[in-house]
N, C-alpha and C positions, 0 to 999 in steps of 0.2 A: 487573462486572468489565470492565477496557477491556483490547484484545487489536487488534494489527495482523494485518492482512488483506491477501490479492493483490486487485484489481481486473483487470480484461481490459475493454479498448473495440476491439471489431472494428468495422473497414471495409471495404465490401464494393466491390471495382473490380473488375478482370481477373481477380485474386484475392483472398481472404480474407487481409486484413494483422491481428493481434493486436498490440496495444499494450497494458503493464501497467503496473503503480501502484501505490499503498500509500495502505491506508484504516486509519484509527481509531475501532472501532466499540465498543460499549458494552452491556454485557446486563447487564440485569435479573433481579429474582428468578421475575419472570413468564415470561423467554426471550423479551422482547421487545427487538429490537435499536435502538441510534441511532445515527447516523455523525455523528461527533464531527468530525472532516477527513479529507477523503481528497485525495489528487494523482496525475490521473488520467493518462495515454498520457506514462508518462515516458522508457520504452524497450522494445524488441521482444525484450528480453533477458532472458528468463524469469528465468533460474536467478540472477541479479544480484538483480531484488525477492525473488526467495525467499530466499536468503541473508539482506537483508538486513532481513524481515520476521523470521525466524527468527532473528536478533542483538536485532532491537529488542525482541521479545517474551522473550529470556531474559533480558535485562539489564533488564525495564524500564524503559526508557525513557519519559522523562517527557513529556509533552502539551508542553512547553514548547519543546524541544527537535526536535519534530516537524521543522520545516521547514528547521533546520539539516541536519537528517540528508538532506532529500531533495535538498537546496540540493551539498551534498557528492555524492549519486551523480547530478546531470545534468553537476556540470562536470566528471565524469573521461573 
């Protein structure tokens, strides 16, 4: 079963900055996982990839389609 996921990349300066992303991972009947594509530190604005992990994962969204979709939330 493939299924979109949050990513987080922290950097560590002055302070802890978190940067998030959207990965496409893939499990087995064993529960073992593969990352299909992820795109990683694409905004510090959580609730923006959860939203829109949680649209792609109820609609379906097709593999194909991936990168238009991420392509769509850096340029707004």
């Amino acid at each position: 079963m493939k299924k979109y996921i949050l990513t987080t990349t922290t950097y560590h300066t002055e302070k802890e900055l978190d940067f998030y992303g959207i990965a496409l991972i893939e499990q087995d009947d064993s529960n073992s996982y593969e990352l299909i594509k992820a795109f990683n530190d694409l905004t510090q604005d959580k609730a923006s990839v959860e939203n829109l992990i949680d649209n792609c994962n109820k609609l379906g969204l097709e593999e194909i389609h991936f990168k238009d979709v991420v392509e769509d939330l850096v340029s707004f």
